[in-house]
mmJSON file of the N, C-alpha and C atoms, coordinates in Angstrom:
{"data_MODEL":{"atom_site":{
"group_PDB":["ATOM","ATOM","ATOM","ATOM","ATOM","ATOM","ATOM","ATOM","ATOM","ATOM","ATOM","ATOM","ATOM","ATOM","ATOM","ATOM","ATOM","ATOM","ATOM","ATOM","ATOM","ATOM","ATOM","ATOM","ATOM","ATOM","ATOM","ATOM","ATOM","ATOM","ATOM","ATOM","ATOM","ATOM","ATOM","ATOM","ATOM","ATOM","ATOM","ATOM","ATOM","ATOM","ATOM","ATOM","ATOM","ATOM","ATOM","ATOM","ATOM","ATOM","ATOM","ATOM","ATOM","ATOM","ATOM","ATOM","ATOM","ATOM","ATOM","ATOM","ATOM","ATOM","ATOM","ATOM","ATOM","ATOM","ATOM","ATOM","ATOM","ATOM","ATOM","ATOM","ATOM","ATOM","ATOM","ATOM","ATOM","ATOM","ATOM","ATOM","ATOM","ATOM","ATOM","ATOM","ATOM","ATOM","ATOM","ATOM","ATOM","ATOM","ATOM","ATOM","ATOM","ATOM","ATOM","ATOM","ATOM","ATOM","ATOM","ATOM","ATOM","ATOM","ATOM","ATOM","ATOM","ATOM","ATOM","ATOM","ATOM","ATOM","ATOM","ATOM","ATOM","ATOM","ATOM","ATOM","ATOM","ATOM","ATOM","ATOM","ATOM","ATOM","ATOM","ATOM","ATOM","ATOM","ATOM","ATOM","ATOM","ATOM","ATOM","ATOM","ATOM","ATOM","ATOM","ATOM","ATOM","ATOM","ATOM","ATOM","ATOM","ATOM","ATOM","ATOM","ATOM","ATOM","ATOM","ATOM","ATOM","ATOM","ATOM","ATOM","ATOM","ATOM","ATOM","ATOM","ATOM","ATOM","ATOM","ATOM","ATOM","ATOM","ATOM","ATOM","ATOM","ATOM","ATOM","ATOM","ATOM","ATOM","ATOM","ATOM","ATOM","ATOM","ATOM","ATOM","ATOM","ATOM","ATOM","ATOM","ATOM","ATOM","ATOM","ATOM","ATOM","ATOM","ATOM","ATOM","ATOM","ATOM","ATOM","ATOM","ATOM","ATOM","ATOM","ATOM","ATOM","ATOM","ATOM","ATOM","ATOM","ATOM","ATOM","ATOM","ATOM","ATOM","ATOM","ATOM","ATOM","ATOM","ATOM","ATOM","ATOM","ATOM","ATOM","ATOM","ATOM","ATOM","ATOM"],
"id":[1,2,3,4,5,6,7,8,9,10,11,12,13,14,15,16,17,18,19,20,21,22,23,24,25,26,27,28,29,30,31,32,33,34,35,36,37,38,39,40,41,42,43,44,45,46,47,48,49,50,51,52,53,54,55,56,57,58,59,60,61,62,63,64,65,66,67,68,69,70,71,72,73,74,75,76,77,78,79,80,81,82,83,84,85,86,87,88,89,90,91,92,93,94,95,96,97,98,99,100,101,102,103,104,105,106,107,108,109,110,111,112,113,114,115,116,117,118,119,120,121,122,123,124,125,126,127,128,129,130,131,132,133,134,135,136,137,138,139,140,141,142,143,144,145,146,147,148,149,150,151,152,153,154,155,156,157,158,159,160,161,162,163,164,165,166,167,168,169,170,171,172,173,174,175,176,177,178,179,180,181,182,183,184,185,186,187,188,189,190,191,192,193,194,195,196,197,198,199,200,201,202,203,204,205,206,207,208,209,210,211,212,213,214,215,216,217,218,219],
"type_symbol":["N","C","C","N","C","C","N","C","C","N","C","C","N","C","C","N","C","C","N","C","C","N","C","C","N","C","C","N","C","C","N","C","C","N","C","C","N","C","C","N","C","C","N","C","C","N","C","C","N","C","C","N","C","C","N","C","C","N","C","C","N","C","C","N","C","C","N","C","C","N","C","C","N","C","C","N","C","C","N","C","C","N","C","C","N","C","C","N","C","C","N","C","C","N","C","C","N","C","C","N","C","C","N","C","C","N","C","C","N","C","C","N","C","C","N","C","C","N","C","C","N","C","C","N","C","C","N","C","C","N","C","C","N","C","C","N","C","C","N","C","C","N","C","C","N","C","C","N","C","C","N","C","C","N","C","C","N","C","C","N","C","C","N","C","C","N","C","C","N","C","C","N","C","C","N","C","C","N","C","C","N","C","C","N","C","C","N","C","C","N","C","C","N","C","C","N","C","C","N","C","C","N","C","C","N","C","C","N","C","C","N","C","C","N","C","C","N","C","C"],
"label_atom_id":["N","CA","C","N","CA","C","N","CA","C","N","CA","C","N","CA","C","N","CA","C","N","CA","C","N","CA","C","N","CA","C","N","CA","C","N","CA","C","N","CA","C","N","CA","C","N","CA","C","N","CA","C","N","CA","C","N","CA","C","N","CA","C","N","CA","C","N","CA","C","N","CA","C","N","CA","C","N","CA","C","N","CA","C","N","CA","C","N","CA","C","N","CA","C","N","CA","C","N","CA","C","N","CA","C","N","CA","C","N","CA","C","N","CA","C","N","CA","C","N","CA","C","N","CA","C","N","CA","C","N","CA","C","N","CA","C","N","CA","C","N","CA","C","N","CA","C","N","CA","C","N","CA","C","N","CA","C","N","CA","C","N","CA","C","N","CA","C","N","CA","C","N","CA","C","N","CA","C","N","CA","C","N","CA","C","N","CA","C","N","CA","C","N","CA","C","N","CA","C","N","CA","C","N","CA","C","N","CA","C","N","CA","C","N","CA","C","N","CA","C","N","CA","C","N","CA","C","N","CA","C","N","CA","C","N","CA","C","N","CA","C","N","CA","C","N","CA","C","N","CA","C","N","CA","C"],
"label_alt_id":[null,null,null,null,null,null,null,null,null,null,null,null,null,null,null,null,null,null,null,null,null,null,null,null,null,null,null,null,null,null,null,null,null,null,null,null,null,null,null,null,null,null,null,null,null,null,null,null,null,null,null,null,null,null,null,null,null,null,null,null,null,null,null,null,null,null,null,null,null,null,null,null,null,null,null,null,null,null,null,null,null,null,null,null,null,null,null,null,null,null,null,null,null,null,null,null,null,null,null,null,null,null,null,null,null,null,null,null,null,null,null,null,null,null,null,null,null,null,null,null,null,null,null,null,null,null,null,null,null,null,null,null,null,null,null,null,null,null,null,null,null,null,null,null,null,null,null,null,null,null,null,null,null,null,null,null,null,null,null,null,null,null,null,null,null,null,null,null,null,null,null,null,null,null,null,null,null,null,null,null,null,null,null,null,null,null,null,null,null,null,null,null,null,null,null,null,null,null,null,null,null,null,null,null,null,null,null,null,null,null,null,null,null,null,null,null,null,null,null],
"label_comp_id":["UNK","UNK","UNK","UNK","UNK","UNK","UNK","UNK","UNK","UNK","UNK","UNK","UNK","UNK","UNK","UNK","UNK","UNK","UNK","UNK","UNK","UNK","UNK","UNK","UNK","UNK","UNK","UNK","UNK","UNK","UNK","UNK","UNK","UNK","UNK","UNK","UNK","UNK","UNK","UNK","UNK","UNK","UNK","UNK","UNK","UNK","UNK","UNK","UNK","UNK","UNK","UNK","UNK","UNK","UNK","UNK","UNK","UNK","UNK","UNK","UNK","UNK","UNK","UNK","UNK","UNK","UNK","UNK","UNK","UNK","UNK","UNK","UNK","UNK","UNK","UNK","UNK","UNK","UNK","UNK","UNK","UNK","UNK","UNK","UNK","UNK","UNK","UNK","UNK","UNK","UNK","UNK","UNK","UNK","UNK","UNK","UNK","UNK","UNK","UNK","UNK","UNK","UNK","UNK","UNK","UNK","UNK","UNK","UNK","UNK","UNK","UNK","UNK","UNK","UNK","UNK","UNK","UNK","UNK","UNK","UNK","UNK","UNK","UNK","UNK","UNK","UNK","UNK","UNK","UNK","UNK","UNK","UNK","UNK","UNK","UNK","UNK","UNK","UNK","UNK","UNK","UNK","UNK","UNK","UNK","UNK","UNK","UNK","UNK","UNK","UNK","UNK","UNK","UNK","UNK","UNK","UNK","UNK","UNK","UNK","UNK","UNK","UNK","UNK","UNK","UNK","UNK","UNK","UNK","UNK","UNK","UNK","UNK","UNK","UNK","UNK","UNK","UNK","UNK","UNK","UNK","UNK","UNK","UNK","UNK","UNK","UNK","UNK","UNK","UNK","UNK","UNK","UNK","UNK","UNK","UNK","UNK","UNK","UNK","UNK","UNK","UNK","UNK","UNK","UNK","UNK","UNK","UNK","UNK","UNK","UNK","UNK","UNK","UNK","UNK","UNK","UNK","UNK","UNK"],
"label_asym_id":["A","A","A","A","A","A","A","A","A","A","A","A","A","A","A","A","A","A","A","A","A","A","A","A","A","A","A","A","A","A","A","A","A","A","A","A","A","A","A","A","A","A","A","A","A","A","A","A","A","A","A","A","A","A","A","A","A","A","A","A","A","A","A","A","A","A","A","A","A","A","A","A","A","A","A","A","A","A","A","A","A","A","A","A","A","A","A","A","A","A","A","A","A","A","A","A","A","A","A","A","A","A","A","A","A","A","A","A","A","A","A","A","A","A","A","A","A","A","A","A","A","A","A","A","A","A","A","A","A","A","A","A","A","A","A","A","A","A","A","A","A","A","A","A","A","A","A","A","A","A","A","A","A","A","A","A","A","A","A","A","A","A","A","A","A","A","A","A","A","A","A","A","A","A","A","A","A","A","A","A","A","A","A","A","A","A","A","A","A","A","A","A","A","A","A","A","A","A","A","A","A","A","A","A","A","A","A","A","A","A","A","A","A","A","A","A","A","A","A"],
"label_entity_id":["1","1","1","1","1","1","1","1","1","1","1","1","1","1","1","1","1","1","1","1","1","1","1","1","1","1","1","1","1","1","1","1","1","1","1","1","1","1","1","1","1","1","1","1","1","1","1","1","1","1","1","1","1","1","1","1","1","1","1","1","1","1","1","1","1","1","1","1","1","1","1","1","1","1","1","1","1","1","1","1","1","1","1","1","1","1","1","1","1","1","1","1","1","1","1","1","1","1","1","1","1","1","1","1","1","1","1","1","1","1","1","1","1","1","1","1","1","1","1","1","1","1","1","1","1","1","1","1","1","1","1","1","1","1","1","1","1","1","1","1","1","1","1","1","1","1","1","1","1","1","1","1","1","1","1","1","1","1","1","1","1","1","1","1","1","1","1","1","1","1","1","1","1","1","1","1","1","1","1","1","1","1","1","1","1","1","1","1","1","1","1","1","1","1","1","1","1","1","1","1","1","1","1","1","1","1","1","1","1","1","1","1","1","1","1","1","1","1","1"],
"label_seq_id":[1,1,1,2,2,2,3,3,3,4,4,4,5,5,5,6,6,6,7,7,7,8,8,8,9,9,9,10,10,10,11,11,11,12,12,12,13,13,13,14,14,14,15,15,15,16,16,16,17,17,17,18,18,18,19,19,19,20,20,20,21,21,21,22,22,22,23,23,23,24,24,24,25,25,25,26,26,26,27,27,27,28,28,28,29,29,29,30,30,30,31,31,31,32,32,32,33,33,33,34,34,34,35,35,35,36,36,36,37,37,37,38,38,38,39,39,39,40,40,40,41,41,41,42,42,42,43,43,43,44,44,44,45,45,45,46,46,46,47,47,47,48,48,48,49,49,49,50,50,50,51,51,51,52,52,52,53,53,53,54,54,54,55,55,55,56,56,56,57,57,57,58,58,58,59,59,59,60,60,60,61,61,61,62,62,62,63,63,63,64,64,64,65,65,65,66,66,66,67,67,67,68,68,68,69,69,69,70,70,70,71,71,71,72,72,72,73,73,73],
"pdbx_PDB_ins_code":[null,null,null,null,null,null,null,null,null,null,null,null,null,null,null,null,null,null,null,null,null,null,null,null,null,null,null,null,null,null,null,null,null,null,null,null,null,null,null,null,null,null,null,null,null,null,null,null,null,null,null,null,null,null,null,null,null,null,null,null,null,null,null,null,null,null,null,null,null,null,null,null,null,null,null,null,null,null,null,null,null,null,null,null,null,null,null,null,null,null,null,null,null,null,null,null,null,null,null,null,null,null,null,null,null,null,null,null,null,null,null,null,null,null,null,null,null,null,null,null,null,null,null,null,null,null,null,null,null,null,null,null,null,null,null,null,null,null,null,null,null,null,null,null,null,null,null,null,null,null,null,null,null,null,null,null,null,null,null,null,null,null,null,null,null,null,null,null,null,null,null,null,null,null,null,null,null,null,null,null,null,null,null,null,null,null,null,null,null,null,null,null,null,null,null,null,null,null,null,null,null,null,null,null,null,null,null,null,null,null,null,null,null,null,null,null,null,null,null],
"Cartn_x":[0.858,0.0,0.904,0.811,1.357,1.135,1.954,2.172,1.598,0.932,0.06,1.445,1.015,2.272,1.411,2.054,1.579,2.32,1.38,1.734,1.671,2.251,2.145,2.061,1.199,0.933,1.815,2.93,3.19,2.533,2.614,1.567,1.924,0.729,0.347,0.897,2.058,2.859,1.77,0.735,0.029,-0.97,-1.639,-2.872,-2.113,-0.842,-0.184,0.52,0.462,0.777,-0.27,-1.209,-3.03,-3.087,-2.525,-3.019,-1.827,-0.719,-0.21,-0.691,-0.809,-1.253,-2.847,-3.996,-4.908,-4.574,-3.498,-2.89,-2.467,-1.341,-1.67,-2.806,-3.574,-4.561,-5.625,-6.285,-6.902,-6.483,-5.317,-4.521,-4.269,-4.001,-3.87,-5.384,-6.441,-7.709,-8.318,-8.201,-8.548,-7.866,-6.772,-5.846,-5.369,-5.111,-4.533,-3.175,-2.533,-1.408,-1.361,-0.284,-0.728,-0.499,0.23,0.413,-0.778,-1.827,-2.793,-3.853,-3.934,-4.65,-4.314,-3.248,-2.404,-3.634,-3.097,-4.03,-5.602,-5.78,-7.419,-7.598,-6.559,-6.683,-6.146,-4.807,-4.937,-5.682,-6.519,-7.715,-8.761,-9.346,-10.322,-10.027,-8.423,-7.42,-7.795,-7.739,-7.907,-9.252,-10.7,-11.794,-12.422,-11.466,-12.054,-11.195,-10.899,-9.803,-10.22,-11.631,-12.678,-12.865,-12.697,-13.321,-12.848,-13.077,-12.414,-11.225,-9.754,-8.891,-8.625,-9.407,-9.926,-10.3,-11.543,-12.675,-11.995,-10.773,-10.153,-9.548,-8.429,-8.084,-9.375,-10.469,-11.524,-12.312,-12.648,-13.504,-12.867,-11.19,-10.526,-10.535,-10.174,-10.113,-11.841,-13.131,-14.113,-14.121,-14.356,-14.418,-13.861,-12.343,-11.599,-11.66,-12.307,-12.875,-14.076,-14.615,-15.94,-16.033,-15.002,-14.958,-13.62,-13.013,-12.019,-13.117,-14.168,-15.008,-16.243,-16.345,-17.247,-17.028,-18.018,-17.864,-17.475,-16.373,-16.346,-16.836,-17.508,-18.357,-17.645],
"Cartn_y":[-1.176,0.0,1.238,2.254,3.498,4.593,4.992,5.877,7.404,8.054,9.34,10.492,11.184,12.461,13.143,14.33,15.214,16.68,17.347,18.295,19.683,20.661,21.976,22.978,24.014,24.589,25.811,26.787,27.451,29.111,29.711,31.121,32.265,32.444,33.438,34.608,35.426,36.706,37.831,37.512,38.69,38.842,37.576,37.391,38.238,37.219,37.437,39.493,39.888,41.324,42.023,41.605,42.249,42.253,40.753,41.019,42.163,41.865,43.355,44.601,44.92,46.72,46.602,45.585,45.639,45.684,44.899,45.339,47.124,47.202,48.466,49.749,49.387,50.554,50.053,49.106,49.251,49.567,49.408,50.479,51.473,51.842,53.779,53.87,53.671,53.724,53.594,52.578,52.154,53.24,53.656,53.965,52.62,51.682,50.884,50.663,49.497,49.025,47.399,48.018,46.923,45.343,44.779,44.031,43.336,44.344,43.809,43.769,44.427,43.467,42.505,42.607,41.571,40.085,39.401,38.314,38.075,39.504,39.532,39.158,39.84,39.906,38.488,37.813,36.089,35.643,35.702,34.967,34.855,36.271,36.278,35.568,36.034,35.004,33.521,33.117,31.522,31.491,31.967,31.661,32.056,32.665,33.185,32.21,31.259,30.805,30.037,29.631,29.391,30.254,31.555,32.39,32.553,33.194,33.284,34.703,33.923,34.714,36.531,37.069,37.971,38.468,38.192,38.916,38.738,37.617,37.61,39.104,39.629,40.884,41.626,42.04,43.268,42.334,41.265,40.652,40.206,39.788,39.849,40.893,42.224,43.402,44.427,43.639,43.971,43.3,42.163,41.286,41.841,41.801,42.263,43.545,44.652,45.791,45.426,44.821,44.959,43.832,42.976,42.363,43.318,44.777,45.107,46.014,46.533,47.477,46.853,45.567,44.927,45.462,45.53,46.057,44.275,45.031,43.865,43.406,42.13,42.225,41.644],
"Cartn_z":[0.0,0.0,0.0,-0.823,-1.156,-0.002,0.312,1.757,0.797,1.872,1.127,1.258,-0.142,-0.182,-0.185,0.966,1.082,0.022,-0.467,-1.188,-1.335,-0.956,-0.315,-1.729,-1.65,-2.74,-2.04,-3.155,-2.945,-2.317,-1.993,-1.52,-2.7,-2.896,-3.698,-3.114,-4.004,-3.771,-3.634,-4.261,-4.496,-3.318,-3.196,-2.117,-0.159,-0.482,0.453,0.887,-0.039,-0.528,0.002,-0.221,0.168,1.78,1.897,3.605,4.042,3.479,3.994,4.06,2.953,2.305,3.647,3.46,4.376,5.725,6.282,7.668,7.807,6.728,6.93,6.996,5.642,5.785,6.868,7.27,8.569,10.245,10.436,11.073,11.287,10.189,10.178,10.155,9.555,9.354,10.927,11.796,12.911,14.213,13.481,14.895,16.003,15.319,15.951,15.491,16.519,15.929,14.969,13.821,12.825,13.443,14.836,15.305,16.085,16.271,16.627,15.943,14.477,13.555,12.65,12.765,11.456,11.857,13.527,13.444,13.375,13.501,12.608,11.106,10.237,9.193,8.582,9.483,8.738,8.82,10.206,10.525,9.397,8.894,7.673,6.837,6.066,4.873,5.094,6.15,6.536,6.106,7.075,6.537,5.589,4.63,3.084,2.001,2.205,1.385,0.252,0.333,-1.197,-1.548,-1.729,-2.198,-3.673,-4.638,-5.974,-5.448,-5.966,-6.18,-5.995,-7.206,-7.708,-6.583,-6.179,-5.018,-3.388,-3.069,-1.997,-0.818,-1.853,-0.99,-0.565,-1.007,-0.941,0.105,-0.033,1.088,2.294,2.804,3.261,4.193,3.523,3.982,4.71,4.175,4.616,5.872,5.76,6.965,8.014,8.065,9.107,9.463,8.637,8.85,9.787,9.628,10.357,11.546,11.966,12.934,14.075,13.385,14.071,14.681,14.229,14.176,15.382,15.45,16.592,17.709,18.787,20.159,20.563,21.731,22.764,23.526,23.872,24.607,25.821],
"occupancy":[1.0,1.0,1.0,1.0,1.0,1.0,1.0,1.0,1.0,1.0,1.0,1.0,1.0,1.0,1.0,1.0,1.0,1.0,1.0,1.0,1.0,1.0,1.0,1.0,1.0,1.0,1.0,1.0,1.0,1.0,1.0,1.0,1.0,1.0,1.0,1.0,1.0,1.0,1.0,1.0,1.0,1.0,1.0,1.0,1.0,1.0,1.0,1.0,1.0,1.0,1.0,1.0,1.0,1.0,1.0,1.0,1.0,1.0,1.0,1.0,1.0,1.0,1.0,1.0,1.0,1.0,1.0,1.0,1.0,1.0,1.0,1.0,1.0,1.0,1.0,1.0,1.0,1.0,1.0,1.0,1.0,1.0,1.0,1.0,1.0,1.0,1.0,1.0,1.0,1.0,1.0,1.0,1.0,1.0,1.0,1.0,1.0,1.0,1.0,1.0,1.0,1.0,1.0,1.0,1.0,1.0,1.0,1.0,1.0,1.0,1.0,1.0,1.0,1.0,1.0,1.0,1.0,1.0,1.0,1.0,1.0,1.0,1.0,1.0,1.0,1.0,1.0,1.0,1.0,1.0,1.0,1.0,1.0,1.0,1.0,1.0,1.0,1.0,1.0,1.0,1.0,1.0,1.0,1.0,1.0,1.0,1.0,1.0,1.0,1.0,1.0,1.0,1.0,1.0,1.0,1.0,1.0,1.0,1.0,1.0,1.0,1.0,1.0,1.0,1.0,1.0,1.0,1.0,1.0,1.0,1.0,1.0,1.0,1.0,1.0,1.0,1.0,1.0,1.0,1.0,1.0,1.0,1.0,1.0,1.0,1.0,1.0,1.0,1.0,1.0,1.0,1.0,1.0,1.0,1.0,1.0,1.0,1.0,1.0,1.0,1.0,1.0,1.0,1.0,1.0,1.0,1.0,1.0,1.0,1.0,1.0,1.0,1.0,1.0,1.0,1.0,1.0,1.0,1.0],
"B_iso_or_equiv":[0.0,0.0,0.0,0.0,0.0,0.0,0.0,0.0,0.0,0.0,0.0,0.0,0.0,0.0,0.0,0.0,0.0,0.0,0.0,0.0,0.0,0.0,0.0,0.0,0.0,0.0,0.0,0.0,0.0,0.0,0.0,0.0,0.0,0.0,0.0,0.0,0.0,0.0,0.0,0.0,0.0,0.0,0.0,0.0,0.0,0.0,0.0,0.0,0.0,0.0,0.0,0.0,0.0,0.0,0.0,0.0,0.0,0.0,0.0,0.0,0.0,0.0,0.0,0.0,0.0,0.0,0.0,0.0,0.0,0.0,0.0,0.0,0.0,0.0,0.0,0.0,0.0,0.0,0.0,0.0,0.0,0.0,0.0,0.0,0.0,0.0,0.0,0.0,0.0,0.0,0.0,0.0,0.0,0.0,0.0,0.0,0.0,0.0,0.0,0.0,0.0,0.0,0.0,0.0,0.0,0.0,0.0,0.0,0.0,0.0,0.0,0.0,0.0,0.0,0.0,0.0,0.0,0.0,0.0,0.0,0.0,0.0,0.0,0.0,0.0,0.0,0.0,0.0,0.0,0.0,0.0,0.0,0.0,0.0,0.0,0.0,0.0,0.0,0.0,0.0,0.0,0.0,0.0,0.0,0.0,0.0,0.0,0.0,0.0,0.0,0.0,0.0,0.0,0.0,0.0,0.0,0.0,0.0,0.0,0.0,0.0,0.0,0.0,0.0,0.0,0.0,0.0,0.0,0.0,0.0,0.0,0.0,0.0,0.0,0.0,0.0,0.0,0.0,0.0,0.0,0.0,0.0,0.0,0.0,0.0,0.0,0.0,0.0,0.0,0.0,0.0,0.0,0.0,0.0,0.0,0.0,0.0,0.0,0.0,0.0,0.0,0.0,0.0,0.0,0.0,0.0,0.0,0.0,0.0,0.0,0.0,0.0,0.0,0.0,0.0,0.0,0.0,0.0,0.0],
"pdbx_formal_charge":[null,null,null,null,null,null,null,null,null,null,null,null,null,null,null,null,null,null,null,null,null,null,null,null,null,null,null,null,null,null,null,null,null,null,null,null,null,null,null,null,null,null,null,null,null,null,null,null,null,null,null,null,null,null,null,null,null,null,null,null,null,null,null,null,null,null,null,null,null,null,null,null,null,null,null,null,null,null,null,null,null,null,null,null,null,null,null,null,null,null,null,null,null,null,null,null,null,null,null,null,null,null,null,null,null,null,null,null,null,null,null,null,null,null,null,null,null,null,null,null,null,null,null,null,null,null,null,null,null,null,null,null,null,null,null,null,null,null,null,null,null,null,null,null,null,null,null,null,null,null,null,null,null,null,null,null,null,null,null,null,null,null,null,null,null,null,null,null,null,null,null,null,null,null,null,null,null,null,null,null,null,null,null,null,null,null,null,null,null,null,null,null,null,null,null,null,null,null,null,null,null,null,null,null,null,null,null,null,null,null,null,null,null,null,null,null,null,null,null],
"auth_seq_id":[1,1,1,2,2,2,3,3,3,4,4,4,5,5,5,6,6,6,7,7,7,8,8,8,9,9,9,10,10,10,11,11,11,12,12,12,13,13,13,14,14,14,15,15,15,16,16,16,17,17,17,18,18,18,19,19,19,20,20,20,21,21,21,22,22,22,23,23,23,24,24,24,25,25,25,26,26,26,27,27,27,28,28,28,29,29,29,30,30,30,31,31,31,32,32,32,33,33,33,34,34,34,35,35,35,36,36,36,37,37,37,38,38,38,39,39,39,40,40,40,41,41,41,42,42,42,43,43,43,44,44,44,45,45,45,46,46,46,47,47,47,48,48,48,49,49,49,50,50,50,51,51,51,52,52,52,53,53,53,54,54,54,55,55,55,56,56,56,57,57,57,58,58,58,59,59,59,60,60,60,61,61,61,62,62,62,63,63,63,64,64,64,65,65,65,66,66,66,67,67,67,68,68,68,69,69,69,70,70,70,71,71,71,72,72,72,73,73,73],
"auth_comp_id":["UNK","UNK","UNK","UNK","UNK","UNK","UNK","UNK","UNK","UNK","UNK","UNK","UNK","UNK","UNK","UNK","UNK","UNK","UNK","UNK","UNK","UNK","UNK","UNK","UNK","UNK","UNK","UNK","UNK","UNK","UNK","UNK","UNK","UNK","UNK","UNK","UNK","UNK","UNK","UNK","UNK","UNK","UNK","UNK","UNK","UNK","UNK","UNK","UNK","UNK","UNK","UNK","UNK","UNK","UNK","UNK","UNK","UNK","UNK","UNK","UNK","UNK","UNK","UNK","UNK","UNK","UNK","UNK","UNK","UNK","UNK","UNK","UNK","UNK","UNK","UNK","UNK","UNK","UNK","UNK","UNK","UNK","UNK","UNK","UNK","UNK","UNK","UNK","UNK","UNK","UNK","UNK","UNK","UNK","UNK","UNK","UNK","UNK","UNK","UNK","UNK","UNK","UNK","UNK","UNK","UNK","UNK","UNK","UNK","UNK","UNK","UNK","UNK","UNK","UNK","UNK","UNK","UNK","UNK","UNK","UNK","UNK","UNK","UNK","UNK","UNK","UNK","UNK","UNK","UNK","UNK","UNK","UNK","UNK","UNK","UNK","UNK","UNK","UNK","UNK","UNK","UNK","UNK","UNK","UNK","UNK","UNK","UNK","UNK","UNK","UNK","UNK","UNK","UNK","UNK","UNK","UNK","UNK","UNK","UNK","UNK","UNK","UNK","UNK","UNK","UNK","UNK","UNK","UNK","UNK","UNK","UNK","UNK","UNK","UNK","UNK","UNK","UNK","UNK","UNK","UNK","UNK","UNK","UNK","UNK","UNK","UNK","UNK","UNK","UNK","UNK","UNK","UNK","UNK","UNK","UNK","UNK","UNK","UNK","UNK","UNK","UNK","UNK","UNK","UNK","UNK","UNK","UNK","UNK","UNK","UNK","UNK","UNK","UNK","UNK","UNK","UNK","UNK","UNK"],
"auth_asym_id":["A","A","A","A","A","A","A","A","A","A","A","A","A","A","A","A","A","A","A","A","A","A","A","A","A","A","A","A","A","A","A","A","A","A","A","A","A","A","A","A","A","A","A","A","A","A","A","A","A","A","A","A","A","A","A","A","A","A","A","A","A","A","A","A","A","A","A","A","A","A","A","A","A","A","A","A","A","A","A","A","A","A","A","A","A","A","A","A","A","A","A","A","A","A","A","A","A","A","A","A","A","A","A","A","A","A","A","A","A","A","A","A","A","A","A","A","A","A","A","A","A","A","A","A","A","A","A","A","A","A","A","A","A","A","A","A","A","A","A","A","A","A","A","A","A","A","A","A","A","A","A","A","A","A","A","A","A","A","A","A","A","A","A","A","A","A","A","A","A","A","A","A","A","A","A","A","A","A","A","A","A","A","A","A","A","A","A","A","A","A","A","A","A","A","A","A","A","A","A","A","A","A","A","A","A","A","A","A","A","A","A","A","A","A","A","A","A","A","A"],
"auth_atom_id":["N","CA","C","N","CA","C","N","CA","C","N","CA","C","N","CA","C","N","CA","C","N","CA","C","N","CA","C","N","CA","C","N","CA","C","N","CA","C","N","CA","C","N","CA","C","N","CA","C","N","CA","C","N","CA","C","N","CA","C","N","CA","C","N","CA","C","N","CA","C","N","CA","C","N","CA","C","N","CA","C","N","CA","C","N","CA","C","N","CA","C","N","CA","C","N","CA","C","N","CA","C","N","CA","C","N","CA","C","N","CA","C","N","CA","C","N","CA","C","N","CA","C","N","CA","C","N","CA","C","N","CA","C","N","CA","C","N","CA","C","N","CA","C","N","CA","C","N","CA","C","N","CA","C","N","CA","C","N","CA","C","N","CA","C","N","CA","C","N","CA","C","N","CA","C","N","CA","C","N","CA","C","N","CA","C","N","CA","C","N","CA","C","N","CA","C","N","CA","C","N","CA","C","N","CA","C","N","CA","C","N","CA","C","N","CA","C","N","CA","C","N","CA","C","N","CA","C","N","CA","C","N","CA","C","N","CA","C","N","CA","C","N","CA","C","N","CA","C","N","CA","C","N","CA","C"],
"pdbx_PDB_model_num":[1,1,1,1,1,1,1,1,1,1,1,1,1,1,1,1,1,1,1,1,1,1,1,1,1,1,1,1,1,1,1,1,1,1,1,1,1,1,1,1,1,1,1,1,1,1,1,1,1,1,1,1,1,1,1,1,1,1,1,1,1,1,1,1,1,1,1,1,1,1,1,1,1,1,1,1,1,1,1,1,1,1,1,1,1,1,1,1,1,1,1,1,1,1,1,1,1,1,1,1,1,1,1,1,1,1,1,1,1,1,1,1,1,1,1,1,1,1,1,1,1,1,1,1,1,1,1,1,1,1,1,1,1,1,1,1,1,1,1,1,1,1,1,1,1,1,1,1,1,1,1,1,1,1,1,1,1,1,1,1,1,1,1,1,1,1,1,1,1,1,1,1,1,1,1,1,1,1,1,1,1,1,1,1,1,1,1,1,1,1,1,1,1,1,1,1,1,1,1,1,1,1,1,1,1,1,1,1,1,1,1,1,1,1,1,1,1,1,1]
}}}
């Protein structure tokens, strides 16, 4: 029986570029520090990761807009 290979898809320069530029502008935007949204913003990246390509950075960057934007409860 054939042992399973596992196979790692390289990361998209660009997708990966987005969560930057979005770390930054919701930061300066927020008045926060970008260290404490960065793990907001992988977080979205992770649960948007079906999304089509294309439409990723902008929905990425909504999301985490509007979950940085939640009251704490």
């Amino acid at each position: 029986m054939p042992l399973a290979v596992l196979h790692t898809v390289a990361p998209d320069r660009a997708v990966d570029r987005s969560v930057d530029l979005a770390v930054h502008r919701l930061a300066e935007e927020l008045g926060r520090q970008p260290q404490a949204v960065r793990p907001v913003v992988q977080e979205c990246r992770r649960q948007l990761s079906g999304a089509p390509a294309g439409a990723l950075p902008e929905l990425v960057e909504r999301l985490a807009r509007h979950r940085l934007r939640a009251p704490v409860d």
